[in-house]
N, C-alpha and C positions, 0 to 999 in steps of 0.2 A: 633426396632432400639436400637441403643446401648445407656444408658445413658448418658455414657461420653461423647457420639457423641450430644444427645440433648443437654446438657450442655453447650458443646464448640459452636452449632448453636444460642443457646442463648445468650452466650457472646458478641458474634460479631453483633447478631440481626437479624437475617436471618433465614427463612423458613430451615427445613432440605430439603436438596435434590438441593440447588443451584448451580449453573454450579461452575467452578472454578476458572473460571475469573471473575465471582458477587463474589464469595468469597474476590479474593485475593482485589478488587476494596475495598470493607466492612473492609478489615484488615486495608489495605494503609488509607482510608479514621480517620478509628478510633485512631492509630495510629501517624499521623499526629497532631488530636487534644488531644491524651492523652499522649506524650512524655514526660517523666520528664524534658529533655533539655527545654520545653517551660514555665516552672513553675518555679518562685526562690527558690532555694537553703535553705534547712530548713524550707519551709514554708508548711504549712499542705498541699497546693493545691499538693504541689511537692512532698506527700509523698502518697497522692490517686492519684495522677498520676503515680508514679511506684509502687503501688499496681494494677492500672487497666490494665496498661499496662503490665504488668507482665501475668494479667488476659489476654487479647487479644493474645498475643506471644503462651501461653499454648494451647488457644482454635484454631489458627489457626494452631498451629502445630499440634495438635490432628486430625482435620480434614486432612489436608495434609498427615498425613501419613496414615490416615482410607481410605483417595482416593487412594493412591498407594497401598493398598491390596484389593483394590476392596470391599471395605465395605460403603460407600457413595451409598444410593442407589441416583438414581436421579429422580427428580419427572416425573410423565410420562405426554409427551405432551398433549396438547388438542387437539381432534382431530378436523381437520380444513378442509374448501372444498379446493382440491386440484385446486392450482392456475397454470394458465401455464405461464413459465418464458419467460419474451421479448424475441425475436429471438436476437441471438448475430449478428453484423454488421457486415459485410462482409467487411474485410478490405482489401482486395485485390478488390475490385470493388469502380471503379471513376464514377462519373459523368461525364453527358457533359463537366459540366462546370470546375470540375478538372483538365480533357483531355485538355478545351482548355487553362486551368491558365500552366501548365504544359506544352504544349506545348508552349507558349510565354516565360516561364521562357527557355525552354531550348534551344530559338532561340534567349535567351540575353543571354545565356551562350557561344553559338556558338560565337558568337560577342566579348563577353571579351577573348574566347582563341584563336579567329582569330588575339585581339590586343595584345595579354601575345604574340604570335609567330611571328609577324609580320609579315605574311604572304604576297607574292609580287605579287603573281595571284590573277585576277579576279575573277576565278572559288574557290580559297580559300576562297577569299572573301564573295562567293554566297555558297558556296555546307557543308561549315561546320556546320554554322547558319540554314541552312535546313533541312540537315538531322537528326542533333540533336532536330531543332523544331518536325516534323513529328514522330523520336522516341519517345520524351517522352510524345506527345498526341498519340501514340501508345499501348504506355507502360504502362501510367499514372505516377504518382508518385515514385514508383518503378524503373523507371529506373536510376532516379538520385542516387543514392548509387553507381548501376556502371560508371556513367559518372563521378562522382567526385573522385572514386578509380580511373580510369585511367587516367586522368589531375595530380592525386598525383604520378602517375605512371611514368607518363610523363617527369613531371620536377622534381623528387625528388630521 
C-alpha cells in the first residue's frame, strides 16, 4: 500500500481498508475535538490544534481522493455462515381482524357521508353504510385511499 495512504490511516487512527463512512465518522469525530475555534486565541492549546487539525484535513483528503481512484483497497470480509433474511411482510394481506377493523371503519364512514349529504331515503340511509362496510372488509385497508379520493371528489 501506498505510504502516504498508511500515513493518513494513521492520522485519523483507523485500520487501512475502512469503509467510507467509518472514515468520514473518524474525520467528523477528530475534528470536532481538534478545531482551533474551540481553543483560545494565542494560547499553545490553539496552536496544536491547527497544527492537528491541519494534520486530519490533509490525511482525510489524501484518503478521499486515493478512494476516487480506486486506490483504497478495502479490507476483505470474513467469511460468515450464510444467514436467510426474514421473509419481507406482505403488505397487501389483512387479517381477519383488519377485515373486520376496516370494515366497521368504513360503515362509520358510510354514516358520516350519509350525514355530510343529508340524505332523505331510508334506503340512503341503509345501503351506503353497507356497502362501504362490506367493501372495505373486502378490500381491506386498501380500499380507503379510494373512498377518500372520491368524497374529495365529491364535494370539492
Amino acid at each position: 500500500m501506498n505510504t502516504a495512504l498508511d500515513r493518513a490511516y494513521r492520522a485519523l487512527g483507523l485500520e487501512p481498508g475502512v469503509s467510507p463512512l467509518a472514515t468520514r465518522r473518524r474525520y467528523r469525530e477528530l475534528m470536532k475535538e481538534w478545531h482551533p475555534d474551540r481553543h483560545p486565541d494565542g494560547s499553545l492549546s490553539h496552536v496544536e490544534a491547527t497544527r492537528k487539525s491541519q494534520e486530519i484535513n490533509d490525511a482525510y483528503r489524501t484518503i478521499r481522493l486515493a478512494g476516487r481512484h480506486g486506490k483504497v483497497p478495502l479490507r476483505p470480509s470474513r467469511p460468515s455462515a450464510p444467514t436467510a433474511s426474514p421473509p419481507m411482510p406482505d403488505l397487501w394481506k389483512d387479517t381477519v381482524g383488519d377485515r373486520v377493523i376496516a370494515g366497521v371503519v368504513g360503515i362509520l364512514l358510510g354514516i358520516l357521508i350519509d350525514v355530510s349529504l343529508m340524505g332523505g331515503s331510508v334506503v340512503m340511509w341503509v345501503a351506503v353504510p353497507t356497502v362501504l362496510g362490506i367493501a372495505c372488509a373486502a378490500l381491506g385497508w386498501r380500499s380507503f385511499g379510494a373512498v377518500i379520493r372520491l368524497i374529495m371528489w365529491w364535494f370539492v
